[in-house]
N, C-alpha and C positions, 0 to 999 in steps of 0.2 A: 448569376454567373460571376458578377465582379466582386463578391464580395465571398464564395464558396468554390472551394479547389476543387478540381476534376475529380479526383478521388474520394473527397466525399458527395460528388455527386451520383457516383458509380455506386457508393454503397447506400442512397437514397432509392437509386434505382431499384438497387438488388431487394431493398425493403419493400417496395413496394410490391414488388415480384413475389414473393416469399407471403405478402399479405395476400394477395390475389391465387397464390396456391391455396393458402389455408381457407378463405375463402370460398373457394371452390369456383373462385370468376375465371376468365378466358385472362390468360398470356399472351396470348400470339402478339397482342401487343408492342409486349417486351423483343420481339425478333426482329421489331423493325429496324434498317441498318440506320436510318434516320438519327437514333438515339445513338449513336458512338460518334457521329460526323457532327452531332453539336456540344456535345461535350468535346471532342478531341480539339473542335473548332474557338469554345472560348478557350483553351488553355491555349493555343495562342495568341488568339485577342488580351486574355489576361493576363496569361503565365499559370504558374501552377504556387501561387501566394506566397508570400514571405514565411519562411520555416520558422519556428522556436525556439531558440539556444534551448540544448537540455543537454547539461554534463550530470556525470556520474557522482553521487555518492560516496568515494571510494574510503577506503578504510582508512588510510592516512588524514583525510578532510575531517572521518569522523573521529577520529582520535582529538585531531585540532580542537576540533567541537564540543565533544565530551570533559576538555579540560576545562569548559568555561562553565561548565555545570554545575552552579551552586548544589549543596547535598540538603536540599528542604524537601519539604513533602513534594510540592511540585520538580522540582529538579532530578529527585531520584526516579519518579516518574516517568519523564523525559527520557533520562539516560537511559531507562529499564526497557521502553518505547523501541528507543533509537538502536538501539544491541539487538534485540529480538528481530526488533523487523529487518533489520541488515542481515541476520543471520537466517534466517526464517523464508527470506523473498518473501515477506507478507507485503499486501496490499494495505495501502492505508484505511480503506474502508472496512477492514477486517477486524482493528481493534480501537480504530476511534468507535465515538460514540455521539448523538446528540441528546439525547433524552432516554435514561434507563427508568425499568421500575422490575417485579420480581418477575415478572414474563419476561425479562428482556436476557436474562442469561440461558435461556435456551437455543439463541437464534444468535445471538454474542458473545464474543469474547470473554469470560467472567474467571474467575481465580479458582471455579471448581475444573475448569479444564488444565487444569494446570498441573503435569504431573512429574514428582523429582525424583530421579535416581542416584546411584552414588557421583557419578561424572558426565550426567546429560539432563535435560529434560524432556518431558516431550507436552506439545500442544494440539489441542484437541479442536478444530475446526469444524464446528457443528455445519456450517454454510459458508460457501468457498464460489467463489466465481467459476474455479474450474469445474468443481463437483458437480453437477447440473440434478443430480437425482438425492444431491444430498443426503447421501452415507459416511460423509463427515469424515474429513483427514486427518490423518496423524503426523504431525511435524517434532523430527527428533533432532535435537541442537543438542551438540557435542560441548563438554566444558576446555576451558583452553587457557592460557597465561595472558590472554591478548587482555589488555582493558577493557577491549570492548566483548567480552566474552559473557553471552548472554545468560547462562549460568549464574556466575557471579552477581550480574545484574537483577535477577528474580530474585536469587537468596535474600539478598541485599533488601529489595522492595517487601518482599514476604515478611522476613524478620523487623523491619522497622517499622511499618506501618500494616498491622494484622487484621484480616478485617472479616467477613463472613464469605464462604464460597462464592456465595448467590452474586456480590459486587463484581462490580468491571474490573478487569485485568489490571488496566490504566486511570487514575482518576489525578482530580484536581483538587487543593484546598477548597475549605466550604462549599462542597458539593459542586462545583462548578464542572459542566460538562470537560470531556477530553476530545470535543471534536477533530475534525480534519484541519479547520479553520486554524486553530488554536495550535495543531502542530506544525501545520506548515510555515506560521509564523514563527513558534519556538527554534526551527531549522533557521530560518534567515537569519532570527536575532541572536544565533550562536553562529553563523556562517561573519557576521559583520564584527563580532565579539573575538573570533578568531581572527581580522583580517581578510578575509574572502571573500568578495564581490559576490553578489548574491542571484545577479543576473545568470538564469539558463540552472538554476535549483530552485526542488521541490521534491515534496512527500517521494515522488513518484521515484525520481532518480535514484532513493536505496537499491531498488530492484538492479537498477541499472549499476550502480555501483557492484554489487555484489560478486559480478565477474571478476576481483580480485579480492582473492578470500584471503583472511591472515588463518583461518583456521579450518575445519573443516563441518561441514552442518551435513546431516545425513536427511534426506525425506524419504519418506514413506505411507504411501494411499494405505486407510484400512480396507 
């Protein structure tokens, strides 16, 4: 209790519930009012824990950010990263990576999803958090004058460093993985590189930035 907030003790609850349905055990358990009077009861013995600074992403931060992006193999990278997923609402677990090999562009992100029109692309989401049955999304990003226009940023990565369908979307010099790890730090050490206290950012907050578009990204489920 002192060290877990109410609410996720509610969805521990709810897990267990939901095991003991699939299961096929007895709930009635779960009706007892017992279980809301002792949750309800630490959260004020405890409180309901200390929140997480999380500010947004916004386009302005990453503009700041993108300017401090050396254009190497790795940096273009970065930038190509940083544009799509702001533009995209992609999840980071969607195109990082920890360990590829020739099965892993079925299930990943890889550069055969990757498809270019005269003034869009679109990205092919073999497996998707939201997709649950996995019939795989179709993400259409619109091209635009902003910097950060994800467009520009693929052609960019595609043309300079060409490489076979089957690889990742994203990659590092000397084969070095493109984890979540490794982006999340790339964001801070261009948040600090611009000036920008780095406290209450992360991977996550593109999402959350993305509520102020400079441009316009269209999606579409196949």
């Amino acid at each position: 209790m002192a060290t877990t907030k109410p609410a996720t003790e509610k969805h521990y609850v709810s897990a267990l519930r939901s095991f003991h349905l699939e299961s096929v055990l007895s709930i009635t358990v779960f009706d007892n009012p017992r279980i809301d009077l002792v949750i309800r009861g630490g959260k004020r013995v405890y409180g309901e824990g200390v929140k997480r600074l999380r500010f947004p992403l916004t386009a302005s931060i990453l503009l700041r950010m993108v300017n401090e992006i050396r254009l190497d193999e790795e940096g273009i990278n970065v930038k190509s990263a940083l544009c799509v997923a702001f533009a995209g609402f992609l999840r980071s677990g969607e195109f990082t990576w920890d360990t590829w090999s020739e099965q892993h562009h079925a299930s990943h992100l890889s550069r055969k999803y990757v498809s270019f029109a005269t003034d869009s692309i679109t990205l092919t989401l073999s497996m998707s958090k939201t997709d649950l049955f996995c019939k795989g999304i179709n993400i259409h990003l619109a091209s635009s004058q902003s910097p950060l226009c994800p467009v520009t940023a693929l052609t960019q990565l595609f043309n300079t460093f060409p490489c076979s369908p089957l690889q990742p979307l994203f990659t590092r010099s000397h084969g070095q993985p493109f984890t979540k790890q490794f982006f999340v730090a790339k964001i801070r050490q261009l948040l600090l590189q611009a000036g920008i206290p780095t406290a209450g950012f992360s991977a996550l907050e593109l999402r959350c930035g993305r509520i102020f578009p400079t441009y316009v990204a269209c999606h579409a489920i196949a």
